[in-house]
PDB file with one MODEL, atoms N, CA, C and O in Angstrom:
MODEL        1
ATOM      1  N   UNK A   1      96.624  79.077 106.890  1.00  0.00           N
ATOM      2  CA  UNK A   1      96.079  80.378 106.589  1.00  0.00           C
ATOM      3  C   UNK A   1      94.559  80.246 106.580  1.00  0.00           C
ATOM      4  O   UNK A   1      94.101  79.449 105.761  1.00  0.00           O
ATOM      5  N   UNK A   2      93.775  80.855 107.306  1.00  0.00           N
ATOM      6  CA  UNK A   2      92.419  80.989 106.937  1.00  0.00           C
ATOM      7  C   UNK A   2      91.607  82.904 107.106  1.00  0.00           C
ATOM      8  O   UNK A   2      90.463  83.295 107.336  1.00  0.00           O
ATOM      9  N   UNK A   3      92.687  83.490 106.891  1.00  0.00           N
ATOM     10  CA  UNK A   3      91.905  84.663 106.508  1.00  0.00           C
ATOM     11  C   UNK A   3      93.085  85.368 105.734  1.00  0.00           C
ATOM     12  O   UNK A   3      94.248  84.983 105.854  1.00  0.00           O
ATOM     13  N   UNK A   4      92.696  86.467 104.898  1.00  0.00           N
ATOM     14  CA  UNK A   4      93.105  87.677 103.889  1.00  0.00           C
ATOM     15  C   UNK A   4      92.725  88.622 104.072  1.00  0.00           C
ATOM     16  O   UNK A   4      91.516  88.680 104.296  1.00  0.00           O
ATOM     17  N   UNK A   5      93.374  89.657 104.082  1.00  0.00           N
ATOM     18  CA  UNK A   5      93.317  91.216 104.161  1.00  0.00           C
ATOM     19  C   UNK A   5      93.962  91.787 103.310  1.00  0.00           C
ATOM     20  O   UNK A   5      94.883  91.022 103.022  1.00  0.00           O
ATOM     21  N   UNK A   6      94.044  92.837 102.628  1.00  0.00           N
ATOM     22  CA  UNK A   6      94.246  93.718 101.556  1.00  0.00           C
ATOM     23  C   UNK A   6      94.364  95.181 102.861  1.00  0.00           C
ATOM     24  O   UNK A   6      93.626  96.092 102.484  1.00  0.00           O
ATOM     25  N   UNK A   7      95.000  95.486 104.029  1.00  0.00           N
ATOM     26  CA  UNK A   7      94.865  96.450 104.742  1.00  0.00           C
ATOM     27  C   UNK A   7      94.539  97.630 104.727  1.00  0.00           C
ATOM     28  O   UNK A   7      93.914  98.332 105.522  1.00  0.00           O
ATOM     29  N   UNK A   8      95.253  97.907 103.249  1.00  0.00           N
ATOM     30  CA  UNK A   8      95.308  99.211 102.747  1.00  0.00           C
ATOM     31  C   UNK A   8      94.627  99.334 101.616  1.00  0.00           C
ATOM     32  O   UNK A   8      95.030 100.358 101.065  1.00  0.00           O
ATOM     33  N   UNK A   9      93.807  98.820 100.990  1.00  0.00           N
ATOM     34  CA  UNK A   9      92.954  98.837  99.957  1.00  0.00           C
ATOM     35  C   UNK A   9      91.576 100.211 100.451  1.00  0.00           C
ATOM     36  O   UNK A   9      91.197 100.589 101.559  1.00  0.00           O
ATOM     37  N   UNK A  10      91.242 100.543  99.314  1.00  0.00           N
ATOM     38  CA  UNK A  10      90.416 101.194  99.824  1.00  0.00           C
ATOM     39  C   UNK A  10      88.713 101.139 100.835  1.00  0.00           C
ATOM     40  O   UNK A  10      88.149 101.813 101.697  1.00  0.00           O
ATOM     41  N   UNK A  11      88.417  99.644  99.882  1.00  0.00           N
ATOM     42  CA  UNK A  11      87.428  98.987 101.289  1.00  0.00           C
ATOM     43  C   UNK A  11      87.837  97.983 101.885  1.00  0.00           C
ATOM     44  O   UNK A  11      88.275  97.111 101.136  1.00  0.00           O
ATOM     45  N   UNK A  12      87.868  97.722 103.186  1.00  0.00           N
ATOM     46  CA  UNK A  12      87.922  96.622 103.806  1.00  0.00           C
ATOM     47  C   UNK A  12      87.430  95.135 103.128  1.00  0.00           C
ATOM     48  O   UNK A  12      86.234  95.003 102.869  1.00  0.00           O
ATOM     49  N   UNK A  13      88.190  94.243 102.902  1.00  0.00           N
ATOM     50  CA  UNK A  13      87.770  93.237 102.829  1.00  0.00           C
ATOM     51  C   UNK A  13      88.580  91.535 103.294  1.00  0.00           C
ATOM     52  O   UNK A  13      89.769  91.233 103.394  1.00  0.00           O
ATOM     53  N   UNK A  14      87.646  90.926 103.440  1.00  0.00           N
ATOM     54  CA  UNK A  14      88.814  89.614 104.117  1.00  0.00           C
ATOM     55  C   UNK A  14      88.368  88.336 103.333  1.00  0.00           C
ATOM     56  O   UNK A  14      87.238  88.091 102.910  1.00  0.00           O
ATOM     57  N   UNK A  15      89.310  87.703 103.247  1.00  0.00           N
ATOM     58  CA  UNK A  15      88.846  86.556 102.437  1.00  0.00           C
ATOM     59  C   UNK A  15      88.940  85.086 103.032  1.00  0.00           C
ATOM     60  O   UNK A  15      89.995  84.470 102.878  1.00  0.00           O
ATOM     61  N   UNK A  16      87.941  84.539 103.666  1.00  0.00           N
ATOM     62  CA  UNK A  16      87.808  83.053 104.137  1.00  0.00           C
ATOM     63  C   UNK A  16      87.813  82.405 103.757  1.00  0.00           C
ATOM     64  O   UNK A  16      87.547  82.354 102.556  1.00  0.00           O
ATOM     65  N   UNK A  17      88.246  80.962 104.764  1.00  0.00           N
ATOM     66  CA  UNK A  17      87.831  79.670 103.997  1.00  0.00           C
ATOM     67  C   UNK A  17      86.944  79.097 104.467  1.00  0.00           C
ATOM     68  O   UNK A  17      87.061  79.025 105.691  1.00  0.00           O
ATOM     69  N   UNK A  18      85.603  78.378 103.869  1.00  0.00           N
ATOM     70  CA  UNK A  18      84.451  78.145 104.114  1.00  0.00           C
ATOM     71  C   UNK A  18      84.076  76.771 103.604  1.00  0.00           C
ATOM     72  O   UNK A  18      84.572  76.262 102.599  1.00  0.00           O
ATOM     73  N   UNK A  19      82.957  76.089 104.551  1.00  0.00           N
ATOM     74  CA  UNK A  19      82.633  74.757 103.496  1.00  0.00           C
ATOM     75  C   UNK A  19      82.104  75.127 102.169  1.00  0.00           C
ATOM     76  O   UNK A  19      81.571  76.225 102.006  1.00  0.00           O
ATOM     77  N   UNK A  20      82.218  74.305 101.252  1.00  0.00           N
ATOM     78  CA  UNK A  20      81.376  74.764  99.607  1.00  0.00           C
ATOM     79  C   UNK A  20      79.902  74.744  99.721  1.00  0.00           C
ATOM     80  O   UNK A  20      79.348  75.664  99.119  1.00  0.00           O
ATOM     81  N   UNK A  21      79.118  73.899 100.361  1.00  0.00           N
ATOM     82  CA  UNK A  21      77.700  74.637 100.129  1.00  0.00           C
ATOM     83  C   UNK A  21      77.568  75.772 101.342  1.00  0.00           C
ATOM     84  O   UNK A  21      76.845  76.727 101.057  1.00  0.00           O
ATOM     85  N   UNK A  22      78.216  75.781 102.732  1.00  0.00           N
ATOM     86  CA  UNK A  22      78.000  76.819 103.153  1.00  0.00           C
ATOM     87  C   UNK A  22      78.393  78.319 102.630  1.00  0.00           C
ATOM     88  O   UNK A  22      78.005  79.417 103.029  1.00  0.00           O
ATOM     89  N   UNK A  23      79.218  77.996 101.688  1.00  0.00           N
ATOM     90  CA  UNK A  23      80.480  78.976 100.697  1.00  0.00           C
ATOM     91  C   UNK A  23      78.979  80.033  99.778  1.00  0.00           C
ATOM     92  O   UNK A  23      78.711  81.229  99.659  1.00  0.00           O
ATOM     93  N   UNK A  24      78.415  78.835  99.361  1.00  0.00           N
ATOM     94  CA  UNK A  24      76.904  79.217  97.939  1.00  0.00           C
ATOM     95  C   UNK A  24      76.377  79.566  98.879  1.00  0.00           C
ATOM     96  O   UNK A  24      76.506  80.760  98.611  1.00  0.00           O
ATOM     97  N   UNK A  25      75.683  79.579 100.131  1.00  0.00           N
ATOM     98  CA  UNK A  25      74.251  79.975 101.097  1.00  0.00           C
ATOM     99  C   UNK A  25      74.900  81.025 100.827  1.00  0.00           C
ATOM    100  O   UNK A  25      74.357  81.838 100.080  1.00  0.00           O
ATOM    101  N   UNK A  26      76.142  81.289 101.314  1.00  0.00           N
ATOM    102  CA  UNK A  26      76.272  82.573 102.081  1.00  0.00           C
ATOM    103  C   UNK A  26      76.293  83.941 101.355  1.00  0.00           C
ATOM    104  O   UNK A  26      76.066  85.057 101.823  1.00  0.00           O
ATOM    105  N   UNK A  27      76.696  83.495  99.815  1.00  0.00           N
ATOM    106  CA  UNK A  27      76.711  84.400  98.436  1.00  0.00           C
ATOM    107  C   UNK A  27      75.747  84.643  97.881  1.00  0.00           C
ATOM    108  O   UNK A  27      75.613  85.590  97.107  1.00  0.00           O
ATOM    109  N   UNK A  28      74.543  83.494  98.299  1.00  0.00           N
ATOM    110  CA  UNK A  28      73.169  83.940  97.909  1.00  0.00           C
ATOM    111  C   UNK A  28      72.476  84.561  98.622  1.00  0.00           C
ATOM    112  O   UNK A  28      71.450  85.139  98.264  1.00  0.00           O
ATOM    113  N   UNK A  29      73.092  84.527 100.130  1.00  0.00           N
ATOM    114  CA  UNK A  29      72.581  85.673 100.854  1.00  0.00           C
ATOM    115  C   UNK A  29      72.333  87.133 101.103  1.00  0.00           C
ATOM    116  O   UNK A  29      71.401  87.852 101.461  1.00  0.00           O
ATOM    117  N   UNK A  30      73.782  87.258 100.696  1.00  0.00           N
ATOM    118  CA  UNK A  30      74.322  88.626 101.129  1.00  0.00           C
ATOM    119  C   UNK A  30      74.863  89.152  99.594  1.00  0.00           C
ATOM    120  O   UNK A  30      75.455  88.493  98.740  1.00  0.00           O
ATOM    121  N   UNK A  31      74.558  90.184  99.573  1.00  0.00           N
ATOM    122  CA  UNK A  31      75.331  90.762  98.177  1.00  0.00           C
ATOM    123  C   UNK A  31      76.937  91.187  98.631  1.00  0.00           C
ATOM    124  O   UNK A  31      77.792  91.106  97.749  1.00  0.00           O
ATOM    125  N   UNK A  32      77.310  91.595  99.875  1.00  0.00           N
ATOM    126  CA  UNK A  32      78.725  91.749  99.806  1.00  0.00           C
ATOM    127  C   UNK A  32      79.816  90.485 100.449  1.00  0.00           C
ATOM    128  O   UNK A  32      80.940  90.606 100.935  1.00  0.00           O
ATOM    129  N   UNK A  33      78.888  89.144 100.205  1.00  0.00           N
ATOM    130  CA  UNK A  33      79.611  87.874  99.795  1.00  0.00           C
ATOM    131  C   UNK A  33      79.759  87.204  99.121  1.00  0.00           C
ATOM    132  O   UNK A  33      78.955  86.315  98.839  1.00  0.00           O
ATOM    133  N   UNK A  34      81.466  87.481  98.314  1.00  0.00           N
ATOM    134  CA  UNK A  34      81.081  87.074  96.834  1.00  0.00           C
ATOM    135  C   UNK A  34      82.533  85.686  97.301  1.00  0.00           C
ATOM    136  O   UNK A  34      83.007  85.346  98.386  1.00  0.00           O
ATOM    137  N   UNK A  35      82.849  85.172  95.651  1.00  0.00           N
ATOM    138  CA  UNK A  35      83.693  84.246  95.275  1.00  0.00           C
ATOM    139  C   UNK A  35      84.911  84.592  95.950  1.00  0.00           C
ATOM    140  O   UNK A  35      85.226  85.780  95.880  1.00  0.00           O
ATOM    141  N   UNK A  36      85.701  83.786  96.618  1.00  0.00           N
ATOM    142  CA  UNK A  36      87.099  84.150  96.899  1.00  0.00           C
ATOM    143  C   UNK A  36      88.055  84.564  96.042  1.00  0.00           C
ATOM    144  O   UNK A  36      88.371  83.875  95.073  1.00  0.00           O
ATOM    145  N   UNK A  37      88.675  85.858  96.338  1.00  0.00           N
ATOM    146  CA  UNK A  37      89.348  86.668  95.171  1.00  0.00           C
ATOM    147  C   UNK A  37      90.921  86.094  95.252  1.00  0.00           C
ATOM    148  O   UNK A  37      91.754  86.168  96.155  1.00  0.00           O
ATOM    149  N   UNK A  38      90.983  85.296  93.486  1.00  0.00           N
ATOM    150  CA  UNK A  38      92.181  84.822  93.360  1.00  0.00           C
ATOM    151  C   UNK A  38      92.716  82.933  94.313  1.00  0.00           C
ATOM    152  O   UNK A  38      93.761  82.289  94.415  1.00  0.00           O
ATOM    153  N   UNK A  39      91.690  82.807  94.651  1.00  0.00           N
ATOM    154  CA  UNK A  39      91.910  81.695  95.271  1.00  0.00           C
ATOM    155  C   UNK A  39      90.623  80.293  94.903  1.00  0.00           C
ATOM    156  O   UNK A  39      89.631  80.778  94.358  1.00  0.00           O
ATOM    157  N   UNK A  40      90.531  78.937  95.088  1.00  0.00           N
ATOM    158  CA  UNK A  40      89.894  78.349  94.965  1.00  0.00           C
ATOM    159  C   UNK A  40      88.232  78.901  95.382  1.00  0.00           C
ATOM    160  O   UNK A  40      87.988  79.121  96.569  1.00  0.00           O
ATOM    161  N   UNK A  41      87.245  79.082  94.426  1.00  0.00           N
ATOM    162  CA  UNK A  41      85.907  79.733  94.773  1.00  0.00           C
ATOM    163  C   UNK A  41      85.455  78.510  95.377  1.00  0.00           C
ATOM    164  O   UNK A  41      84.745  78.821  96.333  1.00  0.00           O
ATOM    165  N   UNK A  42      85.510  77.707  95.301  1.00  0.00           N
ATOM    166  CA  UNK A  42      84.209  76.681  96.096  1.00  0.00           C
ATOM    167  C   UNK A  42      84.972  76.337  97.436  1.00  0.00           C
ATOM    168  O   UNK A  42      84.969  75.175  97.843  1.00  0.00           O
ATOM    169  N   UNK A  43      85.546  77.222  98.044  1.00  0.00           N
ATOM    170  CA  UNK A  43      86.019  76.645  99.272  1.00  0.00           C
ATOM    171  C   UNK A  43      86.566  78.294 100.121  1.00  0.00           C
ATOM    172  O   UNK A  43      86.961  78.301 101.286  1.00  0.00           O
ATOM    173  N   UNK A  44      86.486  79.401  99.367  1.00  0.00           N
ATOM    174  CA  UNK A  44      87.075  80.686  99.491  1.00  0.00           C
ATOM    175  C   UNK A  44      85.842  81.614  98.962  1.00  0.00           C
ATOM    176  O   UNK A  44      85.322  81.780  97.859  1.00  0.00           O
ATOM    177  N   UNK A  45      85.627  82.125 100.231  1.00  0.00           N
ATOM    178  CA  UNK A  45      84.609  84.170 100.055  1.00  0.00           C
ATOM    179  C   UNK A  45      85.441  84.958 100.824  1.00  0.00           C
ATOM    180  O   UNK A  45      86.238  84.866 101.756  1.00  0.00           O
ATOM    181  N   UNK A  46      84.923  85.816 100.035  1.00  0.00           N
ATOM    182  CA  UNK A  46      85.276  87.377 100.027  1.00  0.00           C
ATOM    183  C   UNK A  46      84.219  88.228 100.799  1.00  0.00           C
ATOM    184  O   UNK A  46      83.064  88.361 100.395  1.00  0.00           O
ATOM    185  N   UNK A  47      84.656  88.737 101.829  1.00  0.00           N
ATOM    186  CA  UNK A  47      83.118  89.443 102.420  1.00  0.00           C
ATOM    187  C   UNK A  47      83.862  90.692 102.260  1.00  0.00           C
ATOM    188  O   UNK A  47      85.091  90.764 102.266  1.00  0.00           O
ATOM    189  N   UNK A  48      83.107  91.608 102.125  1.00  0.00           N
ATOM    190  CA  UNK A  48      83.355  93.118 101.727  1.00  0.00           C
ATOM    191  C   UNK A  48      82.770  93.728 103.011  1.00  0.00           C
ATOM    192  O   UNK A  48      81.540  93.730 102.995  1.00  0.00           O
ATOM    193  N   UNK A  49      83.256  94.183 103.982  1.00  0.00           N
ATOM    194  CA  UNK A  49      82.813  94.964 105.367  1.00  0.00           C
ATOM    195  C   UNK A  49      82.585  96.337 105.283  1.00  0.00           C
ATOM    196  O   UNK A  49      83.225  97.317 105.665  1.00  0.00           O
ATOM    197  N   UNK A  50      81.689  96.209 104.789  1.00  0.00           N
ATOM    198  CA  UNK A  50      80.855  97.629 104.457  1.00  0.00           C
ATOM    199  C   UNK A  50      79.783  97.859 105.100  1.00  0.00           C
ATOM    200  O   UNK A  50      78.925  98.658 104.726  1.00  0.00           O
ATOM    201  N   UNK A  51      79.739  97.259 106.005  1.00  0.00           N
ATOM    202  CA  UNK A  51      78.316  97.486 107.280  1.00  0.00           C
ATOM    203  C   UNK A  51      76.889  96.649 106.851  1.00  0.00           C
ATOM    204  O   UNK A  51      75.887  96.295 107.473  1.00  0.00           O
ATOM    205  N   UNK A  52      77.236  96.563 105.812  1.00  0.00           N
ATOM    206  CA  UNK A  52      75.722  95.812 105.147  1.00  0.00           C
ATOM    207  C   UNK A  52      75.813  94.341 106.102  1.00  0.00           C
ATOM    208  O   UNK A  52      74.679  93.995 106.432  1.00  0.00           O
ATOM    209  N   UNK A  53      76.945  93.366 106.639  1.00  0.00           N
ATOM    210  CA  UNK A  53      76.993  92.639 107.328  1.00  0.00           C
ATOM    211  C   UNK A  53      77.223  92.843 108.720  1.00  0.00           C
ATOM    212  O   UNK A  53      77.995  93.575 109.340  1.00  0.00           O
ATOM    213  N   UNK A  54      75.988  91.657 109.195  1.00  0.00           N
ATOM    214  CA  UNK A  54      76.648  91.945 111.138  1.00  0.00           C
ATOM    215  C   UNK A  54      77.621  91.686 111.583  1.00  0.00           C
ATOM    216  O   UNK A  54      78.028  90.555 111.319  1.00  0.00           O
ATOM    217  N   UNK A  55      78.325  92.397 112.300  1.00  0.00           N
ATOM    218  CA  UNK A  55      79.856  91.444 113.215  1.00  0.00           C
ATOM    219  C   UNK A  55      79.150  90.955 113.814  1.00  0.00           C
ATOM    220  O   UNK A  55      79.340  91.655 114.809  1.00  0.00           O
ATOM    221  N   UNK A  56      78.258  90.146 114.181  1.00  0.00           N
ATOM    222  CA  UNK A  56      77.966  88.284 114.217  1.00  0.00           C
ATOM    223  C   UNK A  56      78.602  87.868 112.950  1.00  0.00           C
ATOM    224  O   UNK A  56      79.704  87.358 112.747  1.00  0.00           O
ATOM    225  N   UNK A  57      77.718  88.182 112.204  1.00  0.00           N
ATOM    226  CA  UNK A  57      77.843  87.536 110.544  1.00  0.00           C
ATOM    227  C   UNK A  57      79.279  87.254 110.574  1.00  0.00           C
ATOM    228  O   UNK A  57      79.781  86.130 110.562  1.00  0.00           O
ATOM    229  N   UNK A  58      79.882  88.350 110.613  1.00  0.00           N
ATOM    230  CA  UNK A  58      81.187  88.550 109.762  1.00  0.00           C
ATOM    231  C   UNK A  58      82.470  87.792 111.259  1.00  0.00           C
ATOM    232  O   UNK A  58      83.691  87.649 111.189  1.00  0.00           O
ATOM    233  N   UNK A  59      81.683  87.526 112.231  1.00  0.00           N
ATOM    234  CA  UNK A  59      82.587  86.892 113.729  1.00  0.00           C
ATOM    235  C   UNK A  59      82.546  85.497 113.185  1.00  0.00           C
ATOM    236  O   UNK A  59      83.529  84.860 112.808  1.00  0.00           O
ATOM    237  N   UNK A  60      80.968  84.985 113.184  1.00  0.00           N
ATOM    238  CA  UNK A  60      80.412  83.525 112.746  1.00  0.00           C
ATOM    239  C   UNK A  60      81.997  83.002 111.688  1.00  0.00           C
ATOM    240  O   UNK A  60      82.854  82.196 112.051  1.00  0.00           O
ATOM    241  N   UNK A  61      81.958  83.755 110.396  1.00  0.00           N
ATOM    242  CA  UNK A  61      82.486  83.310 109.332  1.00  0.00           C
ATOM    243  C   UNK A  61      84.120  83.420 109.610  1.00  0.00           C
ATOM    244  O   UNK A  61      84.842  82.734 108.887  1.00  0.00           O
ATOM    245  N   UNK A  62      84.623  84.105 110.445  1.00  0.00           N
ATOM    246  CA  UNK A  62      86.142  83.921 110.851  1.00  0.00           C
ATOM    247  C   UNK A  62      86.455  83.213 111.534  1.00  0.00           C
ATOM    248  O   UNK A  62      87.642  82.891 111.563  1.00  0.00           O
ATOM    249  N   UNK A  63      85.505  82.636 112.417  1.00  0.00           N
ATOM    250  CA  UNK A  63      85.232  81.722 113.428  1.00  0.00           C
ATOM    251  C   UNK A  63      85.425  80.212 112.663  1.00  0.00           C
ATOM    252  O   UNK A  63      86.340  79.394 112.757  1.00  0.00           O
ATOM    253  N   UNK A  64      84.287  80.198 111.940  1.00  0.00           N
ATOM    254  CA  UNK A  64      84.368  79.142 110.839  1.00  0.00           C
ATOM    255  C   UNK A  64      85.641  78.757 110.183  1.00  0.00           C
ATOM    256  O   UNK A  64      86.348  77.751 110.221  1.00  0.00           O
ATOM    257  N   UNK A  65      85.719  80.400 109.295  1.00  0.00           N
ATOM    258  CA  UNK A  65      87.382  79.278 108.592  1.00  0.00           C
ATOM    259  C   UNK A  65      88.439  79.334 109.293  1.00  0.00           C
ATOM    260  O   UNK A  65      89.524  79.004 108.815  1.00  0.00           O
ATOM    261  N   UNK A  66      88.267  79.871 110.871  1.00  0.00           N
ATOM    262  CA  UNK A  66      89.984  79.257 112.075  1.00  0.00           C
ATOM    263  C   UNK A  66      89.781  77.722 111.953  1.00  0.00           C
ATOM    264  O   UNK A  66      90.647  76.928 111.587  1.00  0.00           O
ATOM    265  N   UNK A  67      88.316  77.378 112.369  1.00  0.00           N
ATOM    266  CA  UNK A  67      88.164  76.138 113.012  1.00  0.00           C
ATOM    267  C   UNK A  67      88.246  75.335 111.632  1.00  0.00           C
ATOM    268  O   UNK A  67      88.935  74.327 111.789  1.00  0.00           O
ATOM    269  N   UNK A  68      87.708  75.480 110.195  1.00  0.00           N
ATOM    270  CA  UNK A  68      88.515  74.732 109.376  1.00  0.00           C
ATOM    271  C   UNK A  68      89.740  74.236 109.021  1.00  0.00           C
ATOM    272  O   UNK A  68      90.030  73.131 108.561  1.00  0.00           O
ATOM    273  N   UNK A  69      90.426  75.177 109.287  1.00  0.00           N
ATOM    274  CA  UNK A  69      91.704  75.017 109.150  1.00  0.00           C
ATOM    275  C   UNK A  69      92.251  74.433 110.043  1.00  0.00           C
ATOM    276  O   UNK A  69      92.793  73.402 109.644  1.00  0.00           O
ATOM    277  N   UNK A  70      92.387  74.670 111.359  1.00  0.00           N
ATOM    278  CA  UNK A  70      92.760  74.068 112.603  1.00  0.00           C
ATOM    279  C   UNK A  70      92.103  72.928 113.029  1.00  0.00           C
ATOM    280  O   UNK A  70      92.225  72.463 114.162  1.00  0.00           O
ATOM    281  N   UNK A  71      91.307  72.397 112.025  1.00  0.00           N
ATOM    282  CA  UNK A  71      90.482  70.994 112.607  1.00  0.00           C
ATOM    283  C   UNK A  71      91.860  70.590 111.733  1.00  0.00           C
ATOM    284  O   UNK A  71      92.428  69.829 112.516  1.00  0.00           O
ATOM    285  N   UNK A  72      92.499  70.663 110.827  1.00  0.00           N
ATOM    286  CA  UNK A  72      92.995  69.965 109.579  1.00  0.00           C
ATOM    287  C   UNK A  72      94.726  70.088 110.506  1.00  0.00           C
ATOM    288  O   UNK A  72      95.733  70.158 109.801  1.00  0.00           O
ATOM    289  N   UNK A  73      94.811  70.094 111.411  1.00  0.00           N
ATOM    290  CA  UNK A  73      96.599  70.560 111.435  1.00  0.00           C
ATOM    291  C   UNK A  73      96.886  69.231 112.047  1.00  0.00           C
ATOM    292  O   UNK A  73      95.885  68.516 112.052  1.00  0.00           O
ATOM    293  N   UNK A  74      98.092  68.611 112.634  1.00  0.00           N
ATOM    294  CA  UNK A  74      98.091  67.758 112.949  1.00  0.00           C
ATOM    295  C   UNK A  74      97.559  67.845 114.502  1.00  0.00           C
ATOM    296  O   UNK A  74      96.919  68.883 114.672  1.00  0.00           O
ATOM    297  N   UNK A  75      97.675  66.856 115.922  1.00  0.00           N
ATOM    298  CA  UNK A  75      97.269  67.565 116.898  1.00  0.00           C
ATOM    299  C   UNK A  75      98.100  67.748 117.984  1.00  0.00           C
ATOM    300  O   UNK A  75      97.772  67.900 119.161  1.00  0.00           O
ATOM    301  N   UNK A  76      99.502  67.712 117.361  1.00  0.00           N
ATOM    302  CA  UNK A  76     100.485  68.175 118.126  1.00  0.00           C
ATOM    303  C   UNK A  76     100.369  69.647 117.571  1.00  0.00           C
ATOM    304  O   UNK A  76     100.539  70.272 118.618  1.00  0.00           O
ATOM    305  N   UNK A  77     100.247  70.292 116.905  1.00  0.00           N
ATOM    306  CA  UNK A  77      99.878  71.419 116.304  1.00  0.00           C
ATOM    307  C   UNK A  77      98.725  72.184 116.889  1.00  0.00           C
ATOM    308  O   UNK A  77      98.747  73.393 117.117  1.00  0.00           O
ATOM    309  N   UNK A  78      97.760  71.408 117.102  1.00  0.00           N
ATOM    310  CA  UNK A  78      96.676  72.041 117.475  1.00  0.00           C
ATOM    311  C   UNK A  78      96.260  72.476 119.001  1.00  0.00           C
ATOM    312  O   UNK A  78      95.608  73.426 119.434  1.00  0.00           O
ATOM    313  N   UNK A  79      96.948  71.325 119.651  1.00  0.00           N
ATOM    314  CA  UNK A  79      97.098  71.596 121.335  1.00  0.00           C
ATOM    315  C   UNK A  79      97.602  73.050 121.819  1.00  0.00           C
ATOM    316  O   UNK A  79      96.861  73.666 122.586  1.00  0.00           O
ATOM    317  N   UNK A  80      98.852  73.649 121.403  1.00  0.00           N
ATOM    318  CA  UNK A  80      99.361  74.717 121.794  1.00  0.00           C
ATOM    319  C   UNK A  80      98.526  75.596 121.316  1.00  0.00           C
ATOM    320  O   UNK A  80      98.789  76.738 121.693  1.00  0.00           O
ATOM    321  N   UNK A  81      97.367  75.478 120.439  1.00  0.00           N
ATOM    322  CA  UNK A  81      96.467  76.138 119.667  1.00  0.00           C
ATOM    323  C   UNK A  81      95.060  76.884 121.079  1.00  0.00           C
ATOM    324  O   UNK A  81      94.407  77.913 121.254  1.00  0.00           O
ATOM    325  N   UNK A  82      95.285  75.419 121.802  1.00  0.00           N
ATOM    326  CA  UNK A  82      94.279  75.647 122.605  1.00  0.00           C
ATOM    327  C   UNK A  82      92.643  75.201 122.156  1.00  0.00           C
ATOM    328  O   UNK A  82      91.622  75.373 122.822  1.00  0.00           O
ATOM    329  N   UNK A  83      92.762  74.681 121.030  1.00  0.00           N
ATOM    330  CA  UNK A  83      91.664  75.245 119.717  1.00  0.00           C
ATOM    331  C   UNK A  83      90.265  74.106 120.845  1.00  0.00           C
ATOM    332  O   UNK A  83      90.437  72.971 121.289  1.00  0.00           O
ATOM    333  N   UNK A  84      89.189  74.882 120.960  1.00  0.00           N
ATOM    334  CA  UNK A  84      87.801  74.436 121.196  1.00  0.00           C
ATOM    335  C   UNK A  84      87.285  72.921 120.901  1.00  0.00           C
ATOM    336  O   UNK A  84      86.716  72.058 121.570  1.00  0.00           O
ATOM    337  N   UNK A  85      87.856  73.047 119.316  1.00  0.00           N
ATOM    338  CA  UNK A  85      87.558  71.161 118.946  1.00  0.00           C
ATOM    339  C   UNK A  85      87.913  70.277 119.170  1.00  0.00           C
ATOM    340  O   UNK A  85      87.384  69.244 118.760  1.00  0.00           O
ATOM    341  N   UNK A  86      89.252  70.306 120.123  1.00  0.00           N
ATOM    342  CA  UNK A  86      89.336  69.058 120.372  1.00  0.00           C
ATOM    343  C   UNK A  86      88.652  68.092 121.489  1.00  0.00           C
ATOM    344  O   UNK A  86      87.959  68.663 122.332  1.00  0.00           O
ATOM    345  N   UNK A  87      88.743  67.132 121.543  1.00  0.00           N
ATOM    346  CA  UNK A  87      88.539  66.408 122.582  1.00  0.00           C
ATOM    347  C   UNK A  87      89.348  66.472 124.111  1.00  0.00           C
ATOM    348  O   UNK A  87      90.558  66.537 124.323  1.00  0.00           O
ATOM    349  N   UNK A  88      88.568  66.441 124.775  1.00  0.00           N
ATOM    350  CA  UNK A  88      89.242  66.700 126.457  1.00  0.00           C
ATOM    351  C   UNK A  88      90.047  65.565 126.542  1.00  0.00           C
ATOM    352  O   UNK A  88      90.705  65.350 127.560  1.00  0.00           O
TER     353      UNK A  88
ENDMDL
END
């Protein structure tokens, strides 16, 4: 799992998994990136998509916690993935 949605909530929001100091930059950056809701905070944010962030921003950081997660699978797992990191 590396993202969360609440679909039907009234604001959009998704919840990643992130490295821990990139986790703090990114909360001291932005006011609508806070602690991961309900899940480990030093490894989990919450971005609130309320336009105040760019879809760069908000591409960058989904981008990020696929490739966390999918660096971590085994790599019979990860091949059918297709996933960017591996080695040729």
């Amino acid at each position: 799992m590396f993202a969360l949605s609440q679909l039907g909530a009234d604001s959009l929001r998704v919840t990643l998994k992130c490295e821990p100091l990139l986790a703090e930059a990114l909360r001291g950056a932005h006011a609508a990136v806070l602690p991961g809701y309900h899940l480990n905070k030093r490894h989990w944010n919450t971005a609130i998509i309320d336009g105040s962030l760019s879809e760069d921003a908000i591409s960058d950081m989904i981008g990020d916690s696929y490739d966390l997660v999918v660096s971590k699978l085994p790599r019979a797992r990860r091949r059918p993935l297709g996933w960017r990191g591996d080695p040729r």
